[in-house]
N, C-alpha and C positions, 0 to 999 in steps of 0.2 A: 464387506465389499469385495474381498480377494476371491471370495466361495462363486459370488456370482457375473467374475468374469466374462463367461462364452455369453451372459444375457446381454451386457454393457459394449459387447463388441459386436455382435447382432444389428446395437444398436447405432453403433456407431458403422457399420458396413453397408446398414440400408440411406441412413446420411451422406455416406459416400456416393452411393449411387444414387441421389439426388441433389446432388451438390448444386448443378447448377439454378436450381431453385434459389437456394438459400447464400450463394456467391456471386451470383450474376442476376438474380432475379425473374428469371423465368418461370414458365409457367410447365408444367407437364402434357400438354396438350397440341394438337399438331396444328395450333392454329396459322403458321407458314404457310401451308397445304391451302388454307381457308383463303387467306392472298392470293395465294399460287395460282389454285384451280378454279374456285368455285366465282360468281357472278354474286354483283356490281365489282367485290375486290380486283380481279382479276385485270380492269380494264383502268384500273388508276394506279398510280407512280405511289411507293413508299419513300420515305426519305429515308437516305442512304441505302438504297435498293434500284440506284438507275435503271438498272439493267435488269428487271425484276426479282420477287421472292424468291431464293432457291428453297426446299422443300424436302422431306423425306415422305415418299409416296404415300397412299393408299390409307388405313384409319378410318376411313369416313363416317362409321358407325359412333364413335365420341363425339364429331362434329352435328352431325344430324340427327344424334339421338340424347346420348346422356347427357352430355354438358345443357342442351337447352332443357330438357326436362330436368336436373340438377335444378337449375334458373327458377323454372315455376315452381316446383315443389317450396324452394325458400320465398318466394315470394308469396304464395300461399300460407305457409306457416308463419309468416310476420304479417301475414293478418289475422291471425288465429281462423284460418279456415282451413277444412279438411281436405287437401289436396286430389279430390275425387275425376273434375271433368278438365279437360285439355280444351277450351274454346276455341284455340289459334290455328288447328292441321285438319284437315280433312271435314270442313266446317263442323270442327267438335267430335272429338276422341274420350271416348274415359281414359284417364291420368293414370289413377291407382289399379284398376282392371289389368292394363296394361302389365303392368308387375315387372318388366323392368325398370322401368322407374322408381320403386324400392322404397315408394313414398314411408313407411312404415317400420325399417331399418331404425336399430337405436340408433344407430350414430348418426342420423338426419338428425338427431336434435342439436347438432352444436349449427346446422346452419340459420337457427336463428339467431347466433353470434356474431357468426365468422364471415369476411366479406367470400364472393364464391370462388375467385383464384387460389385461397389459401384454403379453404376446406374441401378442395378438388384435389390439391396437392397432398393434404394431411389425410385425407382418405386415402389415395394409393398407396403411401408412406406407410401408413397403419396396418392395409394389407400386408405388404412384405415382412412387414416387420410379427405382425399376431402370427403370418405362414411361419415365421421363423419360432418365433418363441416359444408357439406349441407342439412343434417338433423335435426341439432342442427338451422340454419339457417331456414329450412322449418316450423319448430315447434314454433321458436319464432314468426313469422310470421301469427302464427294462436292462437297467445294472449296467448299461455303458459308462464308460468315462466319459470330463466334460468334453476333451478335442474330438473323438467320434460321433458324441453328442454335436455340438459344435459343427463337424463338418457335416454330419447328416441334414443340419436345419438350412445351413447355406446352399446346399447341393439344389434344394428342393424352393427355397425359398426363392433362390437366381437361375431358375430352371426355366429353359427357353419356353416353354409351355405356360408361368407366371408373368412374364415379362411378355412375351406378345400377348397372350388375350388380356392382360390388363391395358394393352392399348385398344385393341379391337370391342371387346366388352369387360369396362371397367368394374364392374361387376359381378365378373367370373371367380377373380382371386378368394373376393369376400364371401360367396355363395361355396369356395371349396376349405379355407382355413380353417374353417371348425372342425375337418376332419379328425387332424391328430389330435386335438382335444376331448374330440369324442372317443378318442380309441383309448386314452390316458385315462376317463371316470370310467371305462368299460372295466379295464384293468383292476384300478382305484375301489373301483365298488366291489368287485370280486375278489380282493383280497381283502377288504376291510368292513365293507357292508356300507360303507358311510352313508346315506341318503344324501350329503353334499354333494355327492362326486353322481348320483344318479339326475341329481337336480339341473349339475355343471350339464352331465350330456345332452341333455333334453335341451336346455337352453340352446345348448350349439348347433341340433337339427333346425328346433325352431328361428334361430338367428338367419341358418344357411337359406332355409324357404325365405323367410321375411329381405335378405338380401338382392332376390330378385329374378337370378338365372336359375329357371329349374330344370335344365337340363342336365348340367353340374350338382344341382341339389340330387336330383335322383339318384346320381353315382354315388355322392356321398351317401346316399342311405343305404345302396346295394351294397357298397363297401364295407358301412359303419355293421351291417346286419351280418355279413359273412364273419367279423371280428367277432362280432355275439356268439355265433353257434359255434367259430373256434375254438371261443374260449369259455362255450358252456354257460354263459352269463343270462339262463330265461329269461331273470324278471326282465332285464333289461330290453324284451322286446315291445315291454309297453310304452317306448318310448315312440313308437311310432303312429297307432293309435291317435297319443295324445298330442304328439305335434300336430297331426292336421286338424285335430280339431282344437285347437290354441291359433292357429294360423285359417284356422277358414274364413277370416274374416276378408280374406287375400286371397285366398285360393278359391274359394266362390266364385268372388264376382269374375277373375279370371277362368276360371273351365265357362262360365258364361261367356265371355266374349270371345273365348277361344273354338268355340259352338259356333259363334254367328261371324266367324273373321272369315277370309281367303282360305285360309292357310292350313287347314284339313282339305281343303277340296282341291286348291292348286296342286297345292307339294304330294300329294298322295297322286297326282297325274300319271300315267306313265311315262311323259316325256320329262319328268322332276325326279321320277324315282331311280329311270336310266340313268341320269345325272349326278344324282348321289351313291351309287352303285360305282360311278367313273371316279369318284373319288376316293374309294379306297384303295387303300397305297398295296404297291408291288412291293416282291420279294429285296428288289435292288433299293427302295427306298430306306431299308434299315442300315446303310451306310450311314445315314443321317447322326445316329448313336453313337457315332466317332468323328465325324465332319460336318458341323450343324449347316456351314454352308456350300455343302458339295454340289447343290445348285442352282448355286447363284446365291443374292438377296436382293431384298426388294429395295433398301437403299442406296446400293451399287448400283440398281434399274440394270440388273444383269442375272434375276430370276426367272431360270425357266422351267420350273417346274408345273406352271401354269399349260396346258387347263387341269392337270391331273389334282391340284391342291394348290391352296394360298398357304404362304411362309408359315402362319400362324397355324396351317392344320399340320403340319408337318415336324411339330415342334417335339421332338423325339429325344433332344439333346439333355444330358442335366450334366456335361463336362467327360475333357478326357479321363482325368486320371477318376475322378468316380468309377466310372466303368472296370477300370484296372478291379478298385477296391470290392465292386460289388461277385464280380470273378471270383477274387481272392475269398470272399465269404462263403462262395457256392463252395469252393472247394476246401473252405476247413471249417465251418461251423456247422455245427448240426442241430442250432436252436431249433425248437418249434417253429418260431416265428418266420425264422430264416423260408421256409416251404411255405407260410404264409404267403406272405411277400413275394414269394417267387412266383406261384399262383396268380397273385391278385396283378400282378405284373401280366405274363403272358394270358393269362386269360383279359384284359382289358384290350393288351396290343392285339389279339385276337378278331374283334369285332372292329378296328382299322383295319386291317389290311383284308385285302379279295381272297375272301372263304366262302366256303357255301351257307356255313349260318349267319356268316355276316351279311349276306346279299339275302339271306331268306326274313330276314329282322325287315327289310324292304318289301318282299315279296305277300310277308303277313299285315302289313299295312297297320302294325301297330302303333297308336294314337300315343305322339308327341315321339317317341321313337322315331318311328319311320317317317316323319315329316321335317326332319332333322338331317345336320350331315352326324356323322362318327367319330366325328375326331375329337368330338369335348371329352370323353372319357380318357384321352393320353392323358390324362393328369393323376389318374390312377396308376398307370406305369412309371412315370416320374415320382410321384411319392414311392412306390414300391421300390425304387433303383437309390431315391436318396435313403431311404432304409437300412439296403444292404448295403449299401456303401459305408455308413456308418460301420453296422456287422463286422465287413470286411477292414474297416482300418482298429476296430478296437483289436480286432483278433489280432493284427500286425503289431501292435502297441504291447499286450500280453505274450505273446510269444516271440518275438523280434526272429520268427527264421523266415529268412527271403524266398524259401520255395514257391508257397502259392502266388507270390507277389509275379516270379521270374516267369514260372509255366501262367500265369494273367495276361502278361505280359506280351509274352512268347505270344500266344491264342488271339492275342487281338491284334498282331504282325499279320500272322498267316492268314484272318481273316480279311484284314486290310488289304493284301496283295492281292487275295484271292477275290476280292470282289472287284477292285480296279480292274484284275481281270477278264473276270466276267463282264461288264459293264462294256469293257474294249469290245469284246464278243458281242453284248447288245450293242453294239452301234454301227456292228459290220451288217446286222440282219434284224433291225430292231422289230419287227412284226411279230418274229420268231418266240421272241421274249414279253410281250406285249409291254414293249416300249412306248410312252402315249405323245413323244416329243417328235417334235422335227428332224426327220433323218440327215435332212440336210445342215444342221447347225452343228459348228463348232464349237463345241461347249468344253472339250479337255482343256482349254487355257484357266478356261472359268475352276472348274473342279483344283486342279493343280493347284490354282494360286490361293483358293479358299481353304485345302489345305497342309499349310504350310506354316500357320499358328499352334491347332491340332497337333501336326507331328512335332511342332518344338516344343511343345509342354512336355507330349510323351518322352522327348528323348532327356528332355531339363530334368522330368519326374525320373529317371532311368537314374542318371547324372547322382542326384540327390538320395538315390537308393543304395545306388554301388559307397557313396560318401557314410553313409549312416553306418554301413559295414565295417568298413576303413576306421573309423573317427565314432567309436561307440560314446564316447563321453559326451559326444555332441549329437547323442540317436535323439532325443527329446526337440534341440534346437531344430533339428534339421526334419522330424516329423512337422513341425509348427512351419516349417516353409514351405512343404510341401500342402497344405494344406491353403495356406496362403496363395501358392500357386494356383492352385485349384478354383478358389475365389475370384481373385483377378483373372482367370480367362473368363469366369461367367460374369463378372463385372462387364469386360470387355466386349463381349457379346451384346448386355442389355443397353449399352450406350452406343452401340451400331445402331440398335432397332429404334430407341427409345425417343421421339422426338421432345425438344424442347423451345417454346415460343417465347419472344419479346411480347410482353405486355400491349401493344397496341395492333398485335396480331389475335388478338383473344375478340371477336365478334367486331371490328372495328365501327365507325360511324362510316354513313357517306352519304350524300345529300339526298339520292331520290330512298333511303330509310325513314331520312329528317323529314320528308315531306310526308311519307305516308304517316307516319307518327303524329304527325299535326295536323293533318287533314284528315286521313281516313276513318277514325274514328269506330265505329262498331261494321264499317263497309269493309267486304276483304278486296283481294288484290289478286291476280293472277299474269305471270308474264306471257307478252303474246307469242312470240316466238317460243319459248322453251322459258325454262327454269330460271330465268335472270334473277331472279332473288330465290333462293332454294327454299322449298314450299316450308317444311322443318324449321326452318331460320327463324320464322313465323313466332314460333314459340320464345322464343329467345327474343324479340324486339317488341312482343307485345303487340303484331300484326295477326292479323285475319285471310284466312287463305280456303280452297277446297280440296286443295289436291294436299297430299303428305305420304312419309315414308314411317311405316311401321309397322312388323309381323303380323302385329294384330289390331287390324281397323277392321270396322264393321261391314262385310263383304256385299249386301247389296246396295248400300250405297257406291262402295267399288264401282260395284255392276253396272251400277245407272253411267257413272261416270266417261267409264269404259266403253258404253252403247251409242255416245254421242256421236260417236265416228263413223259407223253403218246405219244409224239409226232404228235399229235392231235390238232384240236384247243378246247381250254378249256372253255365252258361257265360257268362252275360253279366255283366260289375260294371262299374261307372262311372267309376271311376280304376285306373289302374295302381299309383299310389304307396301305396294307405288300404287296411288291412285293417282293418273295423270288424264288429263285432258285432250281430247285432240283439239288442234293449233290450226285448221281448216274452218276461218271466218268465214268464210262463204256458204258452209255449211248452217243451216238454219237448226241445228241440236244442239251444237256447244253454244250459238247464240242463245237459244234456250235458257241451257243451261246456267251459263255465266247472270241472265235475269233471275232463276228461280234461286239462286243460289245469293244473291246479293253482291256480287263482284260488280264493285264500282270503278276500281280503276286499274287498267292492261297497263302493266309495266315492260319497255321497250329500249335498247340500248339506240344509242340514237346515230348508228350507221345502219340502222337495217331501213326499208323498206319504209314510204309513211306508213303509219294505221290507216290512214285514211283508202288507202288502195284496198282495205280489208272489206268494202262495200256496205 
């Protein structure tokens, strides 16, 4: 039990950071927000909420997408039916085509157990904790100790980059954790030949496709294949090959639907691609690597890094004193790996930030690439940076001399000054710098105060270095708290972001649901006004609807959709994901429509306008 330690505190570190699940009972999901923003909730009182739900912003992609497809999928498999067609969005979606809905994930199978609050929750759980364990696993593996080990897997596993897109696309974590696993049988097999360990890898590609996001899976594989030719390992490239064809059964029907969606044809627009071109980050956004929130956050509703990037594409962070350590490694280790890593690092952060190859990946309209933003691959840098971090503290641990630590140290001072400086300088001429923010907004209050956490770990971590010096008998106790340290500020960070709901915030009741649910029957439903029941939600209550949100819905039906409003056919719409209706009764298309389509009953809040005025 003593040997395996760094695994039981792992476990006990991802338990912390979901505590209030299992303390308070909550759920991991932003259903507050569900209250807060979204219609029928919006417009009814909670108890003990006079004053209404307060809310940690934005998310809506869990709300409107996985949690209700999570829903069907188990109620599909506790009928022994193959979760293939979605009847309730866009009058009928394929389910599984879809492929983020991951109908075919092993761990779907415990939802024909488990009620869906706790297998939502043990699913996130499970990610953090597999990102950990097979980093902690990969590390040891490469003759680290277990605290380097140890801190490497925490760096990465509470890396701002895990922690927001596990809220944004739940998804994400589980489509990247099989990374270090696959880099551990690459290793494994090349030193030993095992066939287990060629077996392990293969498993962990094919898990990441079968998990859902392949945009993240891609990375993994570019990543997993560059480790191959690193380290020489050929056979190991027939592991690719055989995962698509082990996972075609998934990847089929999806390049089909991905064929016949919006979503090659919008987002390849020029006014889509300008777009995503606007989101790759400037030179001044690598402050972010020392001040995760220099500006703003979105739970403070004091983020303004928007339109350039949402919080979550920006998530560059995996801790101060990391950074120190992964420094300290560049400057005393000269593993192999070390130049790996270093590589796979800047070369990832490469294609973020405004380069000419990164804008020319846009420019060559390469399919599923270029139709995409850039920022999923940070999680290639964040692994690469929890890497060396480790590197950099075993080396600290083996040689106890403070040089590389003090010139780390020193290097991310002078950086820190000099870029608050510079930044002051962008905001006297901000054009000059292609500053993409409001010249006129005061944002130095914002920056200053976000941070002021940042520099007190550095200067505690300083604190606790000059002490290990002093008080050598106590250099072990006092590596273990810095280490500590390091943790709880990323703890700290993921319970800013991380929302947590009361149970009766999870898809609530409310009477005109109770109504369609008893009356409607196999009729769908559509609100007159706008969105009063969120088309999505659909799925989730077992309603019928035409309108829905999803990357990939079948595009001429879209089309038709979209044409009701000119009465024309529409080539241009604004999203790939929304088929909406227009809300113009008088119009004799959407009336059409709304007949050809089976929409029995317009749902209406009931201070608007009568229907009856709708003619």
């Amino acid at each position: 039990m003593k040997s395996h330690w760094p695994i039981l505190v792992l476990a006990a570190v991802v338990l912390i950071a979901f505590y209030p699940t299992w303390l308070q009972g909550k759920i991991p999901l932003n259903g507050r927000n569900l209250a807060a923003f979204y219609s029928p909730w919006l417009y009814q009182k909670f108890a003990g909420f006079p004053t209404g739900v307060p809310s940690k912003p934005g998310m809506p992609d869990q709300l409107r997408l996985y949690y209700p497809y999570m829903h069907l999928t188990q109620i599909m498999y506790r009928r022994l039916e193959l979760p293939l067609w979605n009847p309730h969005n866009f009058a009928g979606n394929p389910h599984m085509a879809e492929m983020q809905s991951g109908v075919f994930y092993p761990l779907h199978i415990l939802l024909l157990f488990l009620p869906l609050p706790i297998y939502w929750t043990l699913f996130q759980i499970s990610g953090f904790f597999l990102a950990g364990l097979f980093t902690y696993l990969y590390l040891r593996s490469l003759q680290l100790t277990k605290l380097p080990a140890f801190f490497g897997a925490t760096t990465f596993m509470l890396s701002t980059f895990m922690f927001t897109w596990n809220q944004e696309v739940i998804i994400a974590p589980h489509s990247i954790l099989w990374l270090p696993l696959m880099l551990l049988a690459i290793d494994k097999f090349n030193q030993h030949g095992d066939k287990r360990w060629w077996l392990a890898g293969l498993a962990g590609l094919c898990l990441s496709v079968l998990s859902g996001y392949w945009q993240t899976t891609f990375y993994v594989m570019g990543a997993s294949l560059a480790y191959i030719l690193w380290r020489r390992a050929w056979l190991l490239l027939t592991w690719y090959p055989l995962s698509l064809g082990l996972t075609a059964f998934q990847l089929l029907p999806t390049a089909e639907l991905y064929q016949l969606s919006s979503r090659p044809i919008i987002n390849n627009s020029p006014q889509l691609l300008s777009l995503f071109k606007d989101f790759l980050l400037q030179p001044f956004h690598a402050i972010l690597l020392l001040i995760p929130d220099f500006f703003g956050h979105p739970t403070t509703r004091n983020f303004f890094a928007n339109p350039a990037a949402n919080y979550y594409e920006l998530a560059l962070f995996v801790g101060t004193i990391p950074v120190v350590f992964v420094l300290t490694a560049l400057f005393t280790s000269r593993k192999n790996l070390v130049w790996f890593f270093t590589l796979l690092g800047l070369i990832s952060a490469s294609f973020v930030f405004d380069l000419p190859h990164s804008r020319l990946i846009y420019d060559l309209k390469i399919p599923l690439l270029s139709t995409g933003i850039a920022h999923r691959i940070l999680f290639l840098l964040v692994f690469g940076l929890s890497v060396l971090a480790a590197f950099g503290l075993d080396s600290w641990l083996k040689t106890k001399k403070p040089l590389a630590i003090w010139l780390s140290a020193g290097l991310i001072s002078i950086i820190s000054g000099g870029v608050f400086i510079f930044l002051y300088r962008v905001a006297q001429v901000p054009y000059k710098y292609l500053w993409p923010f409001d010249p006129k907004l005061i944002w130095w209050p914002i920056a200053w105060r976000n941070s002021i956490i940042p520099a007190g770990v550095f200067i505690l971590f300083m604190l606790l270095m000059l002490l290990s010096l002093k008080a050598k008998r106590y250099f072990h106790l006092l590596t273990i708290a810095i280490v500590v340290l390091a943790t709880a500020q990323n703890l700290y960070q993921f319970f800013k972001f991380t929302p947590f709901s009361e149970a009766q915030f999870v898809y609530p009741s409310h009477p005109t649901i109770k109504f369609l649910q008893e009356n409607a029957g196999l009729n769908r439903y559509i609100g007159y006004h706008g969105s009063v029941i969120g088309s999505n939600f659909a799925t989730y209550y077992g309603l019928y609807t035409i309108e829905g949100f999803d990357s990939l819905n079948e595009h001429l039906r879209t089309q038709l959709i979209y044409s009701t409003a000119k009465g024309e056919l529409e080539r241009t719409m604004a999203r790939s994901a929304d088929a909406i209706l227009d809300r113009d009764y008088t119009n004799i298309y959407p009336r059409r429509i709304l007949s050809l389509m089976g929409v029995k009953y317009l749902i209406d809040y009931p201070q608007y306008p009568d229907l009856a005025d709708a003619g």
